[in-house]
PDB file of N, H, CA, C and O in Angstrom:
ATOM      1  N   UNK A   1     -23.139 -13.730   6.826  1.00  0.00           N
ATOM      2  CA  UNK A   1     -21.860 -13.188   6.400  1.00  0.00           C
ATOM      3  C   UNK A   1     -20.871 -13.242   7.554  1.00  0.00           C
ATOM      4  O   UNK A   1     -21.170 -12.835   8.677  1.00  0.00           O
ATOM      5  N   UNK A   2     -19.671 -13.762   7.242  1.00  0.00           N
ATOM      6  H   UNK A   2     -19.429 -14.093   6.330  1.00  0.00           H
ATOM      7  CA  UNK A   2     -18.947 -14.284   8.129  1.00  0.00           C
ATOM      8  C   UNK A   2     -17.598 -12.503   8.824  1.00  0.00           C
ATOM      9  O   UNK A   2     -16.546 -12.263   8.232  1.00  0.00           O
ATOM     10  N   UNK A   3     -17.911 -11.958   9.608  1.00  0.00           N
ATOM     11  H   UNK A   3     -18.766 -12.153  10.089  1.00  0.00           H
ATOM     12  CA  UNK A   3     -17.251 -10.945   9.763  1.00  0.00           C
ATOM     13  C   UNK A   3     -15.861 -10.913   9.110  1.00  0.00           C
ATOM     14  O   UNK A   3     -15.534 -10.112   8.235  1.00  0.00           O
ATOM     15  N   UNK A   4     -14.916 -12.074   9.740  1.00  0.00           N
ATOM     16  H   UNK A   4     -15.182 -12.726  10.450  1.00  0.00           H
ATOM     17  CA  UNK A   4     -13.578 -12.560   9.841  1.00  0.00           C
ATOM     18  C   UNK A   4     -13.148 -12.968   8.741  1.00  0.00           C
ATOM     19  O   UNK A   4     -11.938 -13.186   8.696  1.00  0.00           O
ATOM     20  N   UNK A   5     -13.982 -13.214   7.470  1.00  0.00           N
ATOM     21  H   UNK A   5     -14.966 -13.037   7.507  1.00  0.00           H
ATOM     22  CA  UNK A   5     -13.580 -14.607   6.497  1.00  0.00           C
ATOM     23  C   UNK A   5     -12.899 -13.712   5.926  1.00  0.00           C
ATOM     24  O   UNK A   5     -12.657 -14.427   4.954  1.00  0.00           O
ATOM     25  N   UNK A   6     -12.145 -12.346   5.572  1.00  0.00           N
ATOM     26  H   UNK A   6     -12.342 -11.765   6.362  1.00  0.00           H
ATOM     27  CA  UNK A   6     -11.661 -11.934   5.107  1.00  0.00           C
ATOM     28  C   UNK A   6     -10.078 -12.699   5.365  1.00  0.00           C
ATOM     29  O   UNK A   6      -9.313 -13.288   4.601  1.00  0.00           O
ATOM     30  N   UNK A   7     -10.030 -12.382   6.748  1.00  0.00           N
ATOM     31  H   UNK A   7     -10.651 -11.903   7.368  1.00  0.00           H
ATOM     32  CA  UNK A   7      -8.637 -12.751   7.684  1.00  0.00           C
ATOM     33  C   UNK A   7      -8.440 -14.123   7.237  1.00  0.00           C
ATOM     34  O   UNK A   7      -7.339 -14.587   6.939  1.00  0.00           O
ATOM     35  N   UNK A   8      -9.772 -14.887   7.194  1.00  0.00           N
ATOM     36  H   UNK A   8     -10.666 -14.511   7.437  1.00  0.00           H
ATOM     37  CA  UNK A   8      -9.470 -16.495   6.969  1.00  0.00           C
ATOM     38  C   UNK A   8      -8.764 -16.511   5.514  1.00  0.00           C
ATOM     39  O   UNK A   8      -7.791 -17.228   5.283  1.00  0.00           O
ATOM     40  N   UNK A   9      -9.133 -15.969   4.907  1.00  0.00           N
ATOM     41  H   UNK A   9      -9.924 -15.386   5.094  1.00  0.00           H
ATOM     42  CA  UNK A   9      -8.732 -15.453   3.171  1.00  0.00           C
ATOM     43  C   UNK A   9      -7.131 -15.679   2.986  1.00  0.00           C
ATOM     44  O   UNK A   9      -6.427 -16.599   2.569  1.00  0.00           O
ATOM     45  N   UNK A  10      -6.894 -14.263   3.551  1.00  0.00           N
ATOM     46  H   UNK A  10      -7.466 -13.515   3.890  1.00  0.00           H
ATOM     47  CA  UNK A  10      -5.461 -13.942   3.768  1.00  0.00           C
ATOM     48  C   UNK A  10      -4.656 -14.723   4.821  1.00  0.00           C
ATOM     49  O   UNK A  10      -3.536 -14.380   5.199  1.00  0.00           O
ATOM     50  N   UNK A  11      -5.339 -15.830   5.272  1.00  0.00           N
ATOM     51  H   UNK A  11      -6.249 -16.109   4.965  1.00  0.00           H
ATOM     52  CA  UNK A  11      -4.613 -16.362   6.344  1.00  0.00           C
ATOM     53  C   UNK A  11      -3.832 -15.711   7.384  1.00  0.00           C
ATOM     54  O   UNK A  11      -2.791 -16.166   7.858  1.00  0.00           O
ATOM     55  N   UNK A  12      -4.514 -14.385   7.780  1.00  0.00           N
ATOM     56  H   UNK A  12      -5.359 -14.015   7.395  1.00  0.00           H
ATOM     57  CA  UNK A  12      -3.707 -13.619   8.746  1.00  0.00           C
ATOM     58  C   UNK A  12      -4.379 -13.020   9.777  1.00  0.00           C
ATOM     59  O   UNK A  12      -5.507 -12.584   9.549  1.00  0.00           O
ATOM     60  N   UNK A  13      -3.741 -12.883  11.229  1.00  0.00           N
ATOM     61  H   UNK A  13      -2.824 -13.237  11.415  1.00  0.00           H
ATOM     62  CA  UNK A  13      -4.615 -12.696  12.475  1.00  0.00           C
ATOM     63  C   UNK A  13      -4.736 -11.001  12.275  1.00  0.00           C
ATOM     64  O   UNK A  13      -4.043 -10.191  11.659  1.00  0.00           O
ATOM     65  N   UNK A  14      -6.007 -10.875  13.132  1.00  0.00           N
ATOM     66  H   UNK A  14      -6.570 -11.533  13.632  1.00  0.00           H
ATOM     67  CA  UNK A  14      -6.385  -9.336  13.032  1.00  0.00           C
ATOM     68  C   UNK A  14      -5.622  -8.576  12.854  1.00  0.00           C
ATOM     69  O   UNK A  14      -5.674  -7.878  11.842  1.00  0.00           O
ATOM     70  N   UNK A  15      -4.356  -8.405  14.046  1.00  0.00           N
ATOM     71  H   UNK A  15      -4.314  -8.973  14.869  1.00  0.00           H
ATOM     72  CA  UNK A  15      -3.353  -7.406  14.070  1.00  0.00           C
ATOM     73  C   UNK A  15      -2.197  -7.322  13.011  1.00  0.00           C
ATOM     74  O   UNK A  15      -1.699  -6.284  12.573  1.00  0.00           O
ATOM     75  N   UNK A  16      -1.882  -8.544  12.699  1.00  0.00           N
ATOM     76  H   UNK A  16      -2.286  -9.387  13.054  1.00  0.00           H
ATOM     77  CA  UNK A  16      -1.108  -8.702  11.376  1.00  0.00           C
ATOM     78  C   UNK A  16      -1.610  -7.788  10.205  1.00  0.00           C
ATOM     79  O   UNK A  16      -1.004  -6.875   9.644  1.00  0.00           O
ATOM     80  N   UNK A  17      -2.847  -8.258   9.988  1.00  0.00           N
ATOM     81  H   UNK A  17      -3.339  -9.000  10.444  1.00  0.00           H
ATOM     82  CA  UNK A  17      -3.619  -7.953   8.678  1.00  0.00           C
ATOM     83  C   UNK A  17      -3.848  -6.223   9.227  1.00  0.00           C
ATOM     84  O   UNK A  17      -4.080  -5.254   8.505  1.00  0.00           O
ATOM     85  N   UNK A  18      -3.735  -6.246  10.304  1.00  0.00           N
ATOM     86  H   UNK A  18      -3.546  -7.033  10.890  1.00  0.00           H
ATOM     87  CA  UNK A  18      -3.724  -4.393  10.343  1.00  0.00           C
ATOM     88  C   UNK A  18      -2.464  -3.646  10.097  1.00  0.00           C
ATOM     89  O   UNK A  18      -2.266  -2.655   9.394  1.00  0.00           O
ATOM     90  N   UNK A  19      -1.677  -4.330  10.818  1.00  0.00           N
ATOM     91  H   UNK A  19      -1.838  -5.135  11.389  1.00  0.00           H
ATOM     92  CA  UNK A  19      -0.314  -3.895  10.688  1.00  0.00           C
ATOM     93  C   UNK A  19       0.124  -3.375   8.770  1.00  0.00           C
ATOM     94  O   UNK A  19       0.644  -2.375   8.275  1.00  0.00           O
ATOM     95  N   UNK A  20      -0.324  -4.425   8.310  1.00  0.00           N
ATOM     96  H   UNK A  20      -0.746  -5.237   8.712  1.00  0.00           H
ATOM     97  CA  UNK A  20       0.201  -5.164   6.547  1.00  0.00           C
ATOM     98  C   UNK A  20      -0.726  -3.862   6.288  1.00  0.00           C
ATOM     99  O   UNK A  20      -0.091  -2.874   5.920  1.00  0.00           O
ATOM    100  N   UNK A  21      -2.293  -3.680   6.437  1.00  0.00           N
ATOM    101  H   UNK A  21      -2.809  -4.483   6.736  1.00  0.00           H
ATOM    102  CA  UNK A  21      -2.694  -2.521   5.657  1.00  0.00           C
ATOM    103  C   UNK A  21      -2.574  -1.314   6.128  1.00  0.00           C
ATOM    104  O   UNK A  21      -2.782  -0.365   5.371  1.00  0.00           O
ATOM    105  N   UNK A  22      -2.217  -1.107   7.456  1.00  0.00           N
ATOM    106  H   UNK A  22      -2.047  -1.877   8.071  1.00  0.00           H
ATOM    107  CA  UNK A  22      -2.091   0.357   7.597  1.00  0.00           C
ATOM    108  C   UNK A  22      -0.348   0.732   7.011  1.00  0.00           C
ATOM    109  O   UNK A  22      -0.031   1.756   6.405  1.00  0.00           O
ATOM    110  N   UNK A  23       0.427  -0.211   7.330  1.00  0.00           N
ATOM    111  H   UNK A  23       0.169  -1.042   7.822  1.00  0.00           H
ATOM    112  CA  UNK A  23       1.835  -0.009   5.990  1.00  0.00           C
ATOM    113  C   UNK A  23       1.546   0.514   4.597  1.00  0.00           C
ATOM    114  O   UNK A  23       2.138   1.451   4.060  1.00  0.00           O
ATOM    115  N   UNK A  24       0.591  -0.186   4.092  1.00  0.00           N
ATOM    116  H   UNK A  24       0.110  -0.947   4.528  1.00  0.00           H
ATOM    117  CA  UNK A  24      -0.140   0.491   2.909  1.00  0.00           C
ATOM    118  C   UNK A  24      -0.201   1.507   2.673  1.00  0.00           C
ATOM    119  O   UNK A  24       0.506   2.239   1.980  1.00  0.00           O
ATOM    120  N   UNK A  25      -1.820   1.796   3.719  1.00  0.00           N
ATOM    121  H   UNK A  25      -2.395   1.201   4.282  1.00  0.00           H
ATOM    122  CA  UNK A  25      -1.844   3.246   3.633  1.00  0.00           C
ATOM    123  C   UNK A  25      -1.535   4.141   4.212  1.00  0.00           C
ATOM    124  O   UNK A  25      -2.130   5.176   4.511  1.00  0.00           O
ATOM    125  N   UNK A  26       0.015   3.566   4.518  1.00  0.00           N
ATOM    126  H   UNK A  26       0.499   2.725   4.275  1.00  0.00           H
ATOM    127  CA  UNK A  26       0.982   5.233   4.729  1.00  0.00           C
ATOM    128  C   UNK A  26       1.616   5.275   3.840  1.00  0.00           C
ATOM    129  O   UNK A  26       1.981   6.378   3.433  1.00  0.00           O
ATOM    130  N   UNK A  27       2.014   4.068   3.165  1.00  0.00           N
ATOM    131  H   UNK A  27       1.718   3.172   3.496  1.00  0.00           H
ATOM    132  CA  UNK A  27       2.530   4.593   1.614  1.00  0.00           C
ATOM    133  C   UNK A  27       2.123   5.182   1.065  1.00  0.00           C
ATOM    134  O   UNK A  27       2.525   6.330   0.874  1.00  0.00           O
ATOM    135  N   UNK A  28       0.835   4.523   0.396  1.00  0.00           N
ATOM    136  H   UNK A  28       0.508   3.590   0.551  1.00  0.00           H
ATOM    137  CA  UNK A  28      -0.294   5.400  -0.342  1.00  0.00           C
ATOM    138  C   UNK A  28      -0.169   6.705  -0.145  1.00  0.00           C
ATOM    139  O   UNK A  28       0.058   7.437  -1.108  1.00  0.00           O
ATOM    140  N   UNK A  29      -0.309   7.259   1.253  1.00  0.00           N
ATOM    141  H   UNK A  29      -0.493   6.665   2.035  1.00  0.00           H
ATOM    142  CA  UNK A  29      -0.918   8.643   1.996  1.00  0.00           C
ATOM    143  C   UNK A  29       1.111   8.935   1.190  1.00  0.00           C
ATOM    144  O   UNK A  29       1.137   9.772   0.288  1.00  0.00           O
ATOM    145  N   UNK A  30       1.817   8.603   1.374  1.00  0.00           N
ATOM    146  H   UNK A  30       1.796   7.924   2.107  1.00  0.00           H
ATOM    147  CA  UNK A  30       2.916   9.381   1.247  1.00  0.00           C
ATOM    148  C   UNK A  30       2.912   9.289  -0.740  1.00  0.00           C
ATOM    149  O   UNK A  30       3.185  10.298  -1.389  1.00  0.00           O
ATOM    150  N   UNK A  31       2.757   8.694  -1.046  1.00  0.00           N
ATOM    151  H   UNK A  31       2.535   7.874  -0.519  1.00  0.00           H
ATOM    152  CA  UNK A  31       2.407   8.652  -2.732  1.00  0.00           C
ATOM    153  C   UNK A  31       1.625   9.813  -3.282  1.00  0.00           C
ATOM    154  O   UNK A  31       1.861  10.436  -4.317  1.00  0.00           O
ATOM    155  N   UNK A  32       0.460  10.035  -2.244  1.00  0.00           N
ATOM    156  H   UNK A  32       0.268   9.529  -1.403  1.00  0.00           H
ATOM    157  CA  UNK A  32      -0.201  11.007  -2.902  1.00  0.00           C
ATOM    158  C   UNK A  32       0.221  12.388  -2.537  1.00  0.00           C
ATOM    159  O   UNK A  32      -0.114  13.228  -3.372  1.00  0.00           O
ATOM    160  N   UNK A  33       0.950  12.888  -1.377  1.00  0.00           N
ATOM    161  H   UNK A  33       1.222  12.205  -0.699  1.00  0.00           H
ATOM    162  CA  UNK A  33       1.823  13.441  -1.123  1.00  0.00           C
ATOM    163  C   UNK A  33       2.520  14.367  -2.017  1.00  0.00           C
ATOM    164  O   UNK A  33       2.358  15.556  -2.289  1.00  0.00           O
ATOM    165  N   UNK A  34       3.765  13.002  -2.585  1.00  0.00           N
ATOM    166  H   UNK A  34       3.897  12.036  -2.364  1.00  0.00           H
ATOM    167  CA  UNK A  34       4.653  13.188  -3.790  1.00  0.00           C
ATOM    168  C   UNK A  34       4.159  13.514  -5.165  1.00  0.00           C
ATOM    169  O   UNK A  34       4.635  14.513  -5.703  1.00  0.00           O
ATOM    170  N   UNK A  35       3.005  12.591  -5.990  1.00  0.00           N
ATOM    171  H   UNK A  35       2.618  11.779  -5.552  1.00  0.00           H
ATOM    172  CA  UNK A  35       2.592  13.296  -6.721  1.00  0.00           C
ATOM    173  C   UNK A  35       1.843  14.531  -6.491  1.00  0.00           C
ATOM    174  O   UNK A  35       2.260  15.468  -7.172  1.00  0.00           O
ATOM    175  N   UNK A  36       0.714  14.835  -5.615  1.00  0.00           N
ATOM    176  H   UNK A  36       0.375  14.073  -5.062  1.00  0.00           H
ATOM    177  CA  UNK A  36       0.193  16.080  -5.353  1.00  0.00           C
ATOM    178  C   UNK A  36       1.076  17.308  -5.870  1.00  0.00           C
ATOM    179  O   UNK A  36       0.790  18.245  -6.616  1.00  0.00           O
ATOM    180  N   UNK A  37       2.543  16.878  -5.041  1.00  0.00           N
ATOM    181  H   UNK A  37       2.775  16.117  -4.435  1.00  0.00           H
ATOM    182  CA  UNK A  37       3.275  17.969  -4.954  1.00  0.00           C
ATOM    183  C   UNK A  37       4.006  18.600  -6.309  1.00  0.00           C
ATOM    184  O   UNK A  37       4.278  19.770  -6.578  1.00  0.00           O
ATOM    185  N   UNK A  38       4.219  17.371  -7.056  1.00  0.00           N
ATOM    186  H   UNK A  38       3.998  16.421  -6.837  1.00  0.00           H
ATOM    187  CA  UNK A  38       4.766  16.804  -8.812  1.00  0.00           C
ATOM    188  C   UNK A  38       3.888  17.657  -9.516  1.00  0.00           C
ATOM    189  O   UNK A  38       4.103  18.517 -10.370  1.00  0.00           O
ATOM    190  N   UNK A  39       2.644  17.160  -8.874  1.00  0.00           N
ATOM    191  H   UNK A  39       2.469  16.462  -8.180  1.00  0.00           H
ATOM    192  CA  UNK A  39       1.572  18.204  -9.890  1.00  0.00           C
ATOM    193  C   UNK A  39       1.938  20.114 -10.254  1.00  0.00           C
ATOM    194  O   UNK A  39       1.793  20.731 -11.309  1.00  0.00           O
ATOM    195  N   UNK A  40       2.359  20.521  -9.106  1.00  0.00           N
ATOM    196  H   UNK A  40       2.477  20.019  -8.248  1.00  0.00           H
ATOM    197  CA  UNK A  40       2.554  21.573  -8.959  1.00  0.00           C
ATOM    198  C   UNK A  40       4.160  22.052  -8.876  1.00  0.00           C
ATOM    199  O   UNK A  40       4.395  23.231  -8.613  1.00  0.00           O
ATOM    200  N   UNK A  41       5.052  21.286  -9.063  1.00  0.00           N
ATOM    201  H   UNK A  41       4.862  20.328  -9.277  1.00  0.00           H
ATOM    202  CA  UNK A  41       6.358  21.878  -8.615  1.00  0.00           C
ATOM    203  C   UNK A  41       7.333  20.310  -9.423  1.00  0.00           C
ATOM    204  O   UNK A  41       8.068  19.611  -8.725  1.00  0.00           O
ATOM    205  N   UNK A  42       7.094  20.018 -11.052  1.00  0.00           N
ATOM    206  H   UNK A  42       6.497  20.585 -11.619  1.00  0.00           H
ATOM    207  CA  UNK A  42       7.233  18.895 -11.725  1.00  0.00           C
ATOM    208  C   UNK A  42       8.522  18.596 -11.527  1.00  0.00           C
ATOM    209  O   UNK A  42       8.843  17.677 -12.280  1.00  0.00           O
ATOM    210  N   UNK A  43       9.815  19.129 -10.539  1.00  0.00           N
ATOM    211  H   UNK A  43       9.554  19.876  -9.927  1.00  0.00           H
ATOM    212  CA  UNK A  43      11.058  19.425 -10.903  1.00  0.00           C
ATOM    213  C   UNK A  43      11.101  17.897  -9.372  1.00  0.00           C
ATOM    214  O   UNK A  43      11.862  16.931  -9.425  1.00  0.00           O
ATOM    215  N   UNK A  44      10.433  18.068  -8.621  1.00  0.00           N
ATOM    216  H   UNK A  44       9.814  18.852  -8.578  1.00  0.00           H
ATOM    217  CA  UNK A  44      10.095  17.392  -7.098  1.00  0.00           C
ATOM    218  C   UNK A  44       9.698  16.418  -7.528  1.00  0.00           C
ATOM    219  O   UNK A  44       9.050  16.406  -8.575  1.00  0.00           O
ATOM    220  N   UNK A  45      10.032  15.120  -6.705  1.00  0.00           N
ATOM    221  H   UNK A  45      10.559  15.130  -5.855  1.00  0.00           H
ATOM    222  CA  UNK A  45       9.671  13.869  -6.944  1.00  0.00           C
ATOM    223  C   UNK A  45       9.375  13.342  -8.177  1.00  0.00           C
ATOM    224  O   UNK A  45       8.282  12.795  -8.321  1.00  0.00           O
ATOM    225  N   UNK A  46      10.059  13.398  -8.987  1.00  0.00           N
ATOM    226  H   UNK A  46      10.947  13.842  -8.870  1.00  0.00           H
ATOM    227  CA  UNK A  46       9.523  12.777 -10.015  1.00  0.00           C
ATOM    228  C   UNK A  46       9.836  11.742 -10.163  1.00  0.00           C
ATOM    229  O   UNK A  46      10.046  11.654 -11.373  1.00  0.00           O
ATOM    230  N   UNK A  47      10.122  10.356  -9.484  1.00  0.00           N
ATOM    231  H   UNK A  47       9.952  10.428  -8.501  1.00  0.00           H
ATOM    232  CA  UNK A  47      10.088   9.253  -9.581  1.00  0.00           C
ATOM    233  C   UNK A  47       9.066   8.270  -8.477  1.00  0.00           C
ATOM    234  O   UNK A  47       8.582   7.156  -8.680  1.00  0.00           O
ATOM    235  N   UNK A  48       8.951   9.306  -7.072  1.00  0.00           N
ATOM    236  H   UNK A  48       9.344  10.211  -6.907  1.00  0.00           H
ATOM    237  CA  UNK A  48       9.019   8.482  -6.029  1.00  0.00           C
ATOM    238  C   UNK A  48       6.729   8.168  -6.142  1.00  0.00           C
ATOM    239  O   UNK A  48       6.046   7.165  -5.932  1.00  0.00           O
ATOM    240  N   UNK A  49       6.551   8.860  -6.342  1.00  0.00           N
ATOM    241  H   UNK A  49       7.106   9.674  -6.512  1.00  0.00           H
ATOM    242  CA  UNK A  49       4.996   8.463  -6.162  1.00  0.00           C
ATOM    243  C   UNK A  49       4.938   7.117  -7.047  1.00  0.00           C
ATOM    244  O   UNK A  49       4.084   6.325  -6.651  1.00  0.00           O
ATOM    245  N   UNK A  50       5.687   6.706  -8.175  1.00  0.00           N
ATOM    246  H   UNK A  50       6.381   7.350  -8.497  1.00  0.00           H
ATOM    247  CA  UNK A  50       5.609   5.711  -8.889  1.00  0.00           C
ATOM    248  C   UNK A  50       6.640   4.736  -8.257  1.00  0.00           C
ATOM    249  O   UNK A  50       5.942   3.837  -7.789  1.00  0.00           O
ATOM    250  N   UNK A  51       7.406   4.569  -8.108  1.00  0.00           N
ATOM    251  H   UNK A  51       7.973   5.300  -8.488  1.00  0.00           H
ATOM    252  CA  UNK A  51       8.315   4.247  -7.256  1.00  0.00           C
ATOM    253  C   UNK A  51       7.484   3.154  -5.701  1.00  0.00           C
ATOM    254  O   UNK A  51       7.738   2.014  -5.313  1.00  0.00           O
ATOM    255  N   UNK A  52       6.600   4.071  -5.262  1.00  0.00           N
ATOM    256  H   UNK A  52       6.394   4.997  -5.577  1.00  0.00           H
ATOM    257  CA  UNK A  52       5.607   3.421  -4.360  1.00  0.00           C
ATOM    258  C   UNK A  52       4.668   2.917  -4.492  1.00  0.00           C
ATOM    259  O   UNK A  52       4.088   2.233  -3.649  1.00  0.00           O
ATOM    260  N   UNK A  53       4.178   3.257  -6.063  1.00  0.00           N
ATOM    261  H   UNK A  53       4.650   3.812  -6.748  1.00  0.00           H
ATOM    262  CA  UNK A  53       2.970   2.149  -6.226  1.00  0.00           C
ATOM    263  C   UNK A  53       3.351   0.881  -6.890  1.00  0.00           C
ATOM    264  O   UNK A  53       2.590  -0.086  -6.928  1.00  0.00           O
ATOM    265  N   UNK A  54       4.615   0.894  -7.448  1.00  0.00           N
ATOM    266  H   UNK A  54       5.233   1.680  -7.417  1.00  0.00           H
ATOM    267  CA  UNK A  54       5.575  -0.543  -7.532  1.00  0.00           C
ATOM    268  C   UNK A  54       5.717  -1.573  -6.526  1.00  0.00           C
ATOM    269  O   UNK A  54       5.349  -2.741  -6.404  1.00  0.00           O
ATOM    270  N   UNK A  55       6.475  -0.616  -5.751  1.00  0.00           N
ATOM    271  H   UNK A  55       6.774   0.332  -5.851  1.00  0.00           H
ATOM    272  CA  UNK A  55       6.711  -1.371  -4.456  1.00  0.00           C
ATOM    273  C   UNK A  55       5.149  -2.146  -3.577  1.00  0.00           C
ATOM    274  O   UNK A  55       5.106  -3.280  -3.100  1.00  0.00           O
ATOM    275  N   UNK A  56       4.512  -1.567  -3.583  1.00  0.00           N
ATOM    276  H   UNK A  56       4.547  -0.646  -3.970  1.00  0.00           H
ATOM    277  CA  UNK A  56       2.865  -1.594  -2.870  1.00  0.00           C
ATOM    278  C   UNK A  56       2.363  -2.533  -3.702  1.00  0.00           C
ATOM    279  O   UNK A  56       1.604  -3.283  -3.089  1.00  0.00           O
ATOM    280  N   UNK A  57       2.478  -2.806  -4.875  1.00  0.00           N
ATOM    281  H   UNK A  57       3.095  -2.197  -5.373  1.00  0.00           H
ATOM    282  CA  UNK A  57       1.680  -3.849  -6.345  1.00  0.00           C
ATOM    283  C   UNK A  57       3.027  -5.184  -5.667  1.00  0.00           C
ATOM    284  O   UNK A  57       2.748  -6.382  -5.625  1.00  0.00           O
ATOM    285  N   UNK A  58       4.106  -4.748  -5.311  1.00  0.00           N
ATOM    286  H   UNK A  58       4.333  -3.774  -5.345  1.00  0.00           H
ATOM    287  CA  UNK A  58       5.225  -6.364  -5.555  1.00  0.00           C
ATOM    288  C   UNK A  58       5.026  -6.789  -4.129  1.00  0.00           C
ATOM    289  O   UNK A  58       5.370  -7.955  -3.933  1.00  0.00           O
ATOM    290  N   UNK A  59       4.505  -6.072  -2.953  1.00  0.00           N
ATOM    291  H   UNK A  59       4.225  -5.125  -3.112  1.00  0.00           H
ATOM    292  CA  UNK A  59       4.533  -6.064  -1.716  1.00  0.00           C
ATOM    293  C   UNK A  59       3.408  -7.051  -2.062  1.00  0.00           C
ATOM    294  O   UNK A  59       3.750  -8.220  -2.238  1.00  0.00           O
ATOM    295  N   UNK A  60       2.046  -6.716  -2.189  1.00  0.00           N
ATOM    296  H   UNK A  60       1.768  -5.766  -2.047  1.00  0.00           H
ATOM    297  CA  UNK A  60       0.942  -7.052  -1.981  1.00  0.00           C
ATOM    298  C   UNK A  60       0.802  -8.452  -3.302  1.00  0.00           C
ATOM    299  O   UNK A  60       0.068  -9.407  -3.052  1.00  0.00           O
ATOM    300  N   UNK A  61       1.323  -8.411  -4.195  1.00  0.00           N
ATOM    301  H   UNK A  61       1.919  -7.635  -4.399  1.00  0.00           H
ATOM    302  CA  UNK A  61       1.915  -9.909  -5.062  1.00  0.00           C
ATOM    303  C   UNK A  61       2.109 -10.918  -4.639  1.00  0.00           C
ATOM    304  O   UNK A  61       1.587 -12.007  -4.877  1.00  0.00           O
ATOM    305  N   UNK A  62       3.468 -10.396  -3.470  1.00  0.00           N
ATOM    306  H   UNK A  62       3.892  -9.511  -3.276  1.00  0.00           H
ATOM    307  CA  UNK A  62       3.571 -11.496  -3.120  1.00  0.00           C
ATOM    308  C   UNK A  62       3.390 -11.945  -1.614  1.00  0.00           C
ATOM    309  O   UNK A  62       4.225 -12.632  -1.025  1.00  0.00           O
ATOM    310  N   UNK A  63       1.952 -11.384  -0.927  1.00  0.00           N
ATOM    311  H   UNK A  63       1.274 -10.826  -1.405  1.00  0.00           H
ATOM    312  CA  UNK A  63       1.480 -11.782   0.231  1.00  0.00           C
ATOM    313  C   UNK A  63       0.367 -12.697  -0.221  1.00  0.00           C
ATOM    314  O   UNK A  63       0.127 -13.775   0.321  1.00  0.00           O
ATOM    315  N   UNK A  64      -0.334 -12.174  -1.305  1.00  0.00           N
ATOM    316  H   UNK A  64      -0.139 -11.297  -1.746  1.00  0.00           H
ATOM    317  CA  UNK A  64      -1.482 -12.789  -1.928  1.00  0.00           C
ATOM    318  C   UNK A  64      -1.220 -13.923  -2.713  1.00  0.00           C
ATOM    319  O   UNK A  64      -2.218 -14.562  -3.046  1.00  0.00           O
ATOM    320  N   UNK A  65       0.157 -14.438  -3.191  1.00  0.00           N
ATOM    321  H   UNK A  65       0.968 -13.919  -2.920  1.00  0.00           H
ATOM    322  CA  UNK A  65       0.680 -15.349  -4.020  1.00  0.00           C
ATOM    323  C   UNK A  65       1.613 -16.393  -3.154  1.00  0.00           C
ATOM    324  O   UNK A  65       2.404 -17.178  -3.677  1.00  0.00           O
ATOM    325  N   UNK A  66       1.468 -16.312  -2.250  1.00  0.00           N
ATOM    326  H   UNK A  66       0.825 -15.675  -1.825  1.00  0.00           H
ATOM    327  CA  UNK A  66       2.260 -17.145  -1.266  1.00  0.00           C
ATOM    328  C   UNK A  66       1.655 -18.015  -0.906  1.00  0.00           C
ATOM    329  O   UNK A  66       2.135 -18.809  -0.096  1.00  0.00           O
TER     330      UNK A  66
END
């Protein structure tokens, strides 16, 4: 099993491909955030947790489709 073949995949060097997913998951981490908070106080964010998993699905579209 090839450690790297992921990177070879995505055609992207270690730090790139870290950079690209830890962007992710600070979105994510801020998504769950917003809804968490939606859950409890429905008047708050009510667009933005969805809002970021848009953006994160068109982000990641079109790195993987390129």
């Amino acid at each position: 099993m090839k450690i790297f073949k992921h990177l070879e995949d995505t055609n992207e060097d270690y730090f790139t491909h870290m950079q690209q997913s830890l962007s992710i998951s600070l979105k994510m981490f801020k998504g769950s955030f917003y809804a968490f908070t939606h859950a409890f106080i429905p008047n708050l964010f009510e667009k933005n947790a969805s809002n970021i998993c848009r953006d994160i699905v068109e982000n990641v579209s079109k790195r993987t489709n390129a």
